[in-house]
Every structure is written in C-alpha cells, then in structure tokens.
TILO-796738 format. One line per field, with one value per residue (C-alpha): residue number from 1; x, y, z. Coordinates in pm, whole numbers, plus 50000, padded with zeros to 5 digits. Example, Ala and Ser with C-alpha at 12.3 -4.5 7.8 and 13.67 -1.06 7.14 Angstrom:
BEGIN
seq = (1/2) .
xx = (51230/51367) .
yy = (49550/49894) .
zz = (50780/50714) .
//
This chain:
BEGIN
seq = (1/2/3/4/5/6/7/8/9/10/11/12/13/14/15/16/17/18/19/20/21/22/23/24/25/26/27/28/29/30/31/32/33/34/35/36/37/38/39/40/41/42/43/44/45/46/47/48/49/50/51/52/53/54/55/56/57/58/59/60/61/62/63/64/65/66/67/68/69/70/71/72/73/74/75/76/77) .
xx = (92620/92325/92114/91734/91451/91219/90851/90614/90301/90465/90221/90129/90011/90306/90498/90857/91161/91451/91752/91874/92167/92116/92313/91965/91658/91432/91120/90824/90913/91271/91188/90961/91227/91485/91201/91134/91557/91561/91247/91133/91433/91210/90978/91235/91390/90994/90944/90691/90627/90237/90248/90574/90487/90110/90121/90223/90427/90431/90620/90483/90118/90249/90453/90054/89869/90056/90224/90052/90364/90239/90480/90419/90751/91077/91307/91664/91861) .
yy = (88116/88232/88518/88479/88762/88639/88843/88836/89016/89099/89150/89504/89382/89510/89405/89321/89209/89053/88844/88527/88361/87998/87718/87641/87771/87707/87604/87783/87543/87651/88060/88079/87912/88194/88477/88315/88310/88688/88844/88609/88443/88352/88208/88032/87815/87682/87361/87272/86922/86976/87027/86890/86521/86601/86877/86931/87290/87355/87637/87819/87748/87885/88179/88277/88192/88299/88597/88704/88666/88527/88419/88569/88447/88329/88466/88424/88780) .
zz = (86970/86769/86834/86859/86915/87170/87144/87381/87578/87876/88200/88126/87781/87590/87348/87424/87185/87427/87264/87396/87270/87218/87012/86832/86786/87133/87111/87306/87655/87618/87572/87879/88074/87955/88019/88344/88451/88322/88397/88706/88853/89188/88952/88751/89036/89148/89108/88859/89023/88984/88609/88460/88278/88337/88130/87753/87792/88160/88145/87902/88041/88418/88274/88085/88368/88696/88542/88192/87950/87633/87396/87009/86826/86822/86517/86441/86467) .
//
C-alpha cells in the first residue's frame, strides 16, 4: 500500500499533515471520507442521502461546511 500526505485546514484553522495508506492516489471525495472515518467517525457513518447524486463532491462540501476542514493537497509520501 502506498503512502499519501493528506493536508488540510482543520477546524481551528490549522494546518494539518495526516497519512493515509491507499492502493492509489484518492481524489478529494475519497480524502474527506478518510478524514471524516479518522477525525469524525459519527460524522462518517451519516447518511448523506440529501446531497449524494445531487451534489458533485458531497463529502468534501459537508466536511467544509458542517465542520470547517478544507482540503489543501494530496501528495504521495
């Protein structure tokens, strides 16, 4: 498994570096989905019925708007 550096504006407005191991490279959907399961589990099992197929990037638009994590970059380690 590959490692990749996940950076992002956490809620506090920090910067934060966390590494996810992942066969590929995810895509922005994909890293708010691994923040969420780390940083949020709660959050992470919610059904996003109201936004998922309506919505290009439903996670990463709830994980900005209901808890202020803004993804910055995605880099293999």
């Amino acid at each position: 498994m590959q490692k990749w550096k996940v950076t992002f504006v956490d809620d506090h407005g920090e910067q934060v570096d966390e590494v996810f191991e992942s066969a590929e490279c995810p895509n922005n959907e994909q890293a708010a989905k691994l923040i969420k399961e780390r940083f949020l589990p709660v959050a992470a099992e919610l059904d996003l019925n109201d936004l998922e197929g309506r919505t290009a990037d439903a996670g990463v638009k709830s994980l900005k708007s209901q808890n202020s994590i803004q993804i910055l970059g995605i880099t293999p380690i």
